[in-house]
N, C-alpha and C positions, 0 to 999 in steps of 0.2 A: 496175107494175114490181116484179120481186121485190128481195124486200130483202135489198142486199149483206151479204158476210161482214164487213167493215171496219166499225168504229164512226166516225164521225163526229159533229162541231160540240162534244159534250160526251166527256170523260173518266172513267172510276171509278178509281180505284187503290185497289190494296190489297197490303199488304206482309205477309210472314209476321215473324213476331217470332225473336228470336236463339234462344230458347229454345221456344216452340210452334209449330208448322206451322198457321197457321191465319190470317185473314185480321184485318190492322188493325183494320178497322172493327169485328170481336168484341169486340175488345181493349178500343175506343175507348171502344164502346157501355157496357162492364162498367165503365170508369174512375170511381169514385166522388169520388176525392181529389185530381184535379190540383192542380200545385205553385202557390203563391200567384202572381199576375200580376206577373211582373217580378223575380220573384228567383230565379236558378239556382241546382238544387240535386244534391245528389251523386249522385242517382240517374238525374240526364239527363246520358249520356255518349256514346249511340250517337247512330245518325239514326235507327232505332225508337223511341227513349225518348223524344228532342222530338218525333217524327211522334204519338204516344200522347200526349204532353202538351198539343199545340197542337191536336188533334181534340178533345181533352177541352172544351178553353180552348171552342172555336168552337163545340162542341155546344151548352155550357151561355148560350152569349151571345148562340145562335138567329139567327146572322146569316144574310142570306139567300144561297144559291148559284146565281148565274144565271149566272156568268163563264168556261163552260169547265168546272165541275165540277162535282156533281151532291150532294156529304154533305162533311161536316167533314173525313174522312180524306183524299178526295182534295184538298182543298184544304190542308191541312195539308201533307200529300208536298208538294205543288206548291211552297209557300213554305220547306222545308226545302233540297228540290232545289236550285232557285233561290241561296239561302245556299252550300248548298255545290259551287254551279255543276256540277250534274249535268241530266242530261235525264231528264224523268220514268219514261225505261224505264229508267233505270240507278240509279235509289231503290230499288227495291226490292232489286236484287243486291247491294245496298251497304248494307243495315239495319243491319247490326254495327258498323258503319265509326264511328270514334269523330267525333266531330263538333268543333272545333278551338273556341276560347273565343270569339273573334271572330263567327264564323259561328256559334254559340249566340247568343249577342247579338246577332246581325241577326234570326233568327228569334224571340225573346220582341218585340223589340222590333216586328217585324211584325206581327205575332199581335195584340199593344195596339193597335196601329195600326187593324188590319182591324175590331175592336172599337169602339173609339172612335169611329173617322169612319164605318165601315163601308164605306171607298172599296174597292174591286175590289182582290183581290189583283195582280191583273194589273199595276195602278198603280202600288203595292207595290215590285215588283221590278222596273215596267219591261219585263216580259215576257208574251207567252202563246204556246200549241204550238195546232196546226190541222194533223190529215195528220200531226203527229209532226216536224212543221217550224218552228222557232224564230220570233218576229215580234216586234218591238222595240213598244210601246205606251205611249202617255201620254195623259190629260185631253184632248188634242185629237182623237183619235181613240176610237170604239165598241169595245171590248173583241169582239176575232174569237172570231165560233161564228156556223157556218152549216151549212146539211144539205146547201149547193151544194159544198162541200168533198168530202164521202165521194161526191159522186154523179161529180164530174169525176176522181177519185182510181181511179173505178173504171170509166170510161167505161163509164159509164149505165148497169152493170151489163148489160151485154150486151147488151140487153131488145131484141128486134131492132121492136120500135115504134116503137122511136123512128127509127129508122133512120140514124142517125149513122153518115155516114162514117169510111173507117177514121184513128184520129189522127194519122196522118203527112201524111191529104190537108188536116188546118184550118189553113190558113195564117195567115185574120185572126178575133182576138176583141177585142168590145169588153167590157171589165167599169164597171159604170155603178155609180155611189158606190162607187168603192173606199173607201172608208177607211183603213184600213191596208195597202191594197193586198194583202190576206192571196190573194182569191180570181185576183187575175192574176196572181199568184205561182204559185199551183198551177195554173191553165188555162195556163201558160206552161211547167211543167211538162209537165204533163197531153199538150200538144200542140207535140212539139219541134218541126216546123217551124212552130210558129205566130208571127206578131208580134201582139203586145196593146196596146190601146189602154184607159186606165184612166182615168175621169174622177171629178173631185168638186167640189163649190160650192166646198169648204173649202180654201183653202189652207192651214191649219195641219193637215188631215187628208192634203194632198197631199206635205209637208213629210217625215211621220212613212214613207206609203207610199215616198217617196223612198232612205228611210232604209234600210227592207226589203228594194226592187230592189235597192241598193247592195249591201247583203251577201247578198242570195244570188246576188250574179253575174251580173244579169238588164236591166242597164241599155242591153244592145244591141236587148234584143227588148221591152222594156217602156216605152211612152210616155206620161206621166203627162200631166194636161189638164186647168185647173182650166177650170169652168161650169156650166150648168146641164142635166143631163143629155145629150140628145146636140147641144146645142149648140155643145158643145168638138170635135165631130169633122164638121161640116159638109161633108157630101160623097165620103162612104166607105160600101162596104160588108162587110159580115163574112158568115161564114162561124158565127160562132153570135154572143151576146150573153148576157151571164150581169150577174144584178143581184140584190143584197141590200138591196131600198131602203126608205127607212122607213116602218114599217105597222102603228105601232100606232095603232089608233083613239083618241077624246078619252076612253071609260071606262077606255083602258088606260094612257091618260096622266096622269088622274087617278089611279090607282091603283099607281103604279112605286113599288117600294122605296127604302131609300136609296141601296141601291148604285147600283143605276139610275140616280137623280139625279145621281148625281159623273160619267157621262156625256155626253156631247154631247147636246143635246135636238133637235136637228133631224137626229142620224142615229135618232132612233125617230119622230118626231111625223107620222102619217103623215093627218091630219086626222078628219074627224068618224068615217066609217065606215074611217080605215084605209088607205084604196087611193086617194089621189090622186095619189100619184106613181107609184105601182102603174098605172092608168090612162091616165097620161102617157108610160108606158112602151109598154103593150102598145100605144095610140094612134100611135105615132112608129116602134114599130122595124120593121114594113115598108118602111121607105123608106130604112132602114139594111140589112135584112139581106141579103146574095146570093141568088138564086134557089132554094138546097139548104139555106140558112142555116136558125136556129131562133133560138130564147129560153128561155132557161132562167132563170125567178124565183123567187125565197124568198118568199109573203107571209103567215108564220105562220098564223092563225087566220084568213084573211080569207076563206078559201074560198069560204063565202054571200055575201060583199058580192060576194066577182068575178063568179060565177055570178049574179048580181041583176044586173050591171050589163051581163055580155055573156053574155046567153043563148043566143047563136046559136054563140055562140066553143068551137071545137072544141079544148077544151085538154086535155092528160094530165096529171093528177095524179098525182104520184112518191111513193112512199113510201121512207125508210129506213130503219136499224137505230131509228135514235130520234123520226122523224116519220111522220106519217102525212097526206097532201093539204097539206103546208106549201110544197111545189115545184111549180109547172106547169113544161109545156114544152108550146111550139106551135110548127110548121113555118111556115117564110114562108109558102108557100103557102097555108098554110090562115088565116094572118093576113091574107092578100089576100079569101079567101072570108066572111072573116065578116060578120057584119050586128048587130054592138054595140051 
């Protein structure tokens, strides 16, 4: 698949400064002297000057960015935005914009925050963007970034191999661990007549998705279902299925950061090599999908273990702007053909 124009799962931002045409993160990079931790001081007045102060802060305190943003600066915008309840494409037209005392003080105070416990900025404010669309998030749900996002955003990038019908004819999808319910938000998007069917173990992960259908308006066509994969929909078939389920093997669960760890541990824990619910998946969703149907999976680095496990399995490897074989997609039919 060629890789679309749209970025997806991850963000950069960068803001020009009031005064040079040039991007933040120069700025950030050159910042020798940020302001002491916790005390405002006269020279932070705009949303450039905290964005420059707070990228400084997070450079030097080498926390780690897995949550939707990729360097200091972008995560800095995010938590300044945030503060001054803007959308992160509207930081940067706004860099002059003096920043209100209040909302100064949400942001140092966050910044300590993100420091100290190292919990996700996302936590933080209660927010993240996916697609450039808001998503309400707390501790019971994964912090959304997925590459199944830019690829339904952009129906499949054309790529006529895959052979997706045109988006007006998908009536059912099923999205399997929603979490936050971020990705049947956008495939509900994605495909106006469609109805979605969204499942998860978690009821406090079904609670937060709830939260999300709610505001964006989507609680006629979106059916939340808590269980255990496709046990919550016994007796239906789709027209596709899309799942982000959890795939990190046990050396990657040994090895998560702290941010990671303020996490849900059973939306990453995906067993020894990775792919057991990965396999529960591709195992079951023939008997789920319609005739024309497909599956469209996230399973980061598992690539080798899937191909180990189903060598016969005719699947296409998707690449996007920021992954590369982190998505299959396989046609019912050829999930009927295989020999796993």
């Amino acid at each position: 698949m060629a890789k679309t124009a749209a970025r997806g799962g991850r963000s950069k931002v960068a803001i020009a400064g009031s005064n040079r045409k040039r991007p933040l993160a120069q700025v950030a990079a050159n910042a020798a002297n940020p302001v002491v931790a916790g005390t405002p001081a006269p020279e932070l007045e705009t949303i450039f000057d905290y964005v420059r102060h707070a990228a400084a802060r997070l450079k030097r305190a080498r926390v780690v960015f897995a949550h939707g943003t990729t360097d200091p600066v972008a995560e800095a915008a995010f938590l300044v935005g945030e503060a001054m309840r803007l959308h992160p494409d509207e930081v940067e037209p706004q860099a002059a914009r003096r920043v209100p005392k209040a909302a100064g003080k949400r942001i140092l105070d966050w910044i300590e925050q993100r420091i100290a416990t190292r919990k996700p900025a996302a936590y933080l404010a209660n927010r993240m963007y996916m697609r450039g669309l808001s998503f309400y998030v707390d501790e019971r749900v994964i912090v959304p970034r997925s590459f199944i996002g830019e690829i339904l955003d952009s129906h499949f990038g054309g790529d006529e191999v895959l052979r997706l019908r045109d988006p007006e004819t998908i009536t059912r999808v099923l999205d399997l661990c929603t979490g936050s319910g971020c990705l049947a938000i956008l495939a509900a998007r994605a495909f106006p007549n469609a109805t979605v069917d969204a499942t998860d173990l978690s009821a406090g992960a079904l609670a937060v998705a709830a939260r999300n259908v709610h505001e964006h308006g989507l609680d006629g066509r979106i059916q939340l279902a808590q269980g255990d994969l496709f046990a919550a929909v016994k007796n239906k078939r789709y027209d596709l299925i899309i799942s982000n389920p959890p795939y990190v093997d046990a050396k990657g669960m040994a090895g998560l950061p702290r941010e990671c760890l303020a996490e849900p541990r059973m939306a990453f824990d995906g067993g020894a090599e990775g792919i057991d619910l990965v396999r529960r998946i591709i195992d079951g969703a023939e008997s789920y999908l319609a005739p024309a149907g497909g599956l469209l999976c996230e399973v980061g680095r598992c690539k080798p273990a899937i191909e180990k496990a189903y060598p016969q399995a005719d699947l296409l490897w998707l690449d996007t702007e920021e992954s590369e074989g982190e998505v299959f997609w396989i046609e019912a039919v050829r999930l009927k053909r295989r020999d796993g």
